[in-house]
N, C-alpha and C positions, 0 to 999 in steps of 0.2 A: 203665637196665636193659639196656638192649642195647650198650652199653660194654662193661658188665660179664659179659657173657655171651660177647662177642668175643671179649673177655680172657681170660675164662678156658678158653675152648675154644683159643685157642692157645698161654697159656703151658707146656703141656706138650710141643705141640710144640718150641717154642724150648729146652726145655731136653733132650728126648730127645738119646739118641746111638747110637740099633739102624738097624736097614737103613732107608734112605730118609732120616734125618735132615739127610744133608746136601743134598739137594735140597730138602724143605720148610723148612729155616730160613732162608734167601734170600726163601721164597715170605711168610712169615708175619712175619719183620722190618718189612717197610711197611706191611703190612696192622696190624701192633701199635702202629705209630707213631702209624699213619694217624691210630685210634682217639683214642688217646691224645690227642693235640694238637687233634681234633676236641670231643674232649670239652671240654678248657681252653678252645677257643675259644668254644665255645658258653656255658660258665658263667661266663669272665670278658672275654673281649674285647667280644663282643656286648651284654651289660649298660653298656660303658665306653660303648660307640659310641653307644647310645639315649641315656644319660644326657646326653652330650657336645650330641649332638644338640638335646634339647629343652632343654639348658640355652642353648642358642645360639635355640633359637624362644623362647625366652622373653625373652632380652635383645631382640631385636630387637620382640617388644611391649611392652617398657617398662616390664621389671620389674626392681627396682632391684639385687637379687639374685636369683638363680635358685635356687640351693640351697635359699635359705627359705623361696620358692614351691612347689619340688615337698616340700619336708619339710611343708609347709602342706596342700598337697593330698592327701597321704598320712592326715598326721594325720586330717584331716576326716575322710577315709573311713573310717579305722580308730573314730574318735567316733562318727558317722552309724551305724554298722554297732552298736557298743554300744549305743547307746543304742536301739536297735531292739529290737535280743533282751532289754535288762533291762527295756523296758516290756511287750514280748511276755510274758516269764514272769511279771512280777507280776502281769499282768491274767491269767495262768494259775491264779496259785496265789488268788487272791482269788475265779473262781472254784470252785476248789476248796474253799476256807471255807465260802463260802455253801452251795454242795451239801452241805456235814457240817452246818451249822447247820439 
């Protein structure tokens, strides 16, 4: 959100051509890059680095692939976490039977 809010508070700048323009389009060119490449860096280099990372702590504990240990760890969570909320709700709606019966 604050990318996007950078962005667009100064792309009008970069594009004007009235008085001042050409001293703030110097001033808001780096400042737009900045942004920019901050953001990519944050959404895809930063994700490669950890990934990279713990797939290297994981070879080195002895795991025979890494991939299919964090695809593994994932998965559990994402199972563990279902199957919480669908016994959660049925034992909802079961009491809810009983209280109508």
């Amino acid at each position: 959100m604050t990318v996007s809010t950078v962005v667009a508070g100064l792309l009008p700048i970069m594009w004007s051509s009235s008085a001042g323009s050409e001293v703030m389009k110097p001033l808001a060119t780096p400042v737009l890059g900045g942004m920019i490449s901050s953001l990519l860096h944050v959404l895809i280099v930063t994700p490669v680095i950890f990934f990279w990372l713990r797939e290297r702590q994981l070879k080195k504990q002895g795991a025979t692939t890494a991939t299919e240990d964090i695809s593994d760890e994932f998965a559990y969570e994402i199972t563990e976490g279902a199957s919480t909320e669908v016994s959660g709700s049925r034992s909802g709606n079961e009491k809810e039977r009983g209280s109508h019966e």
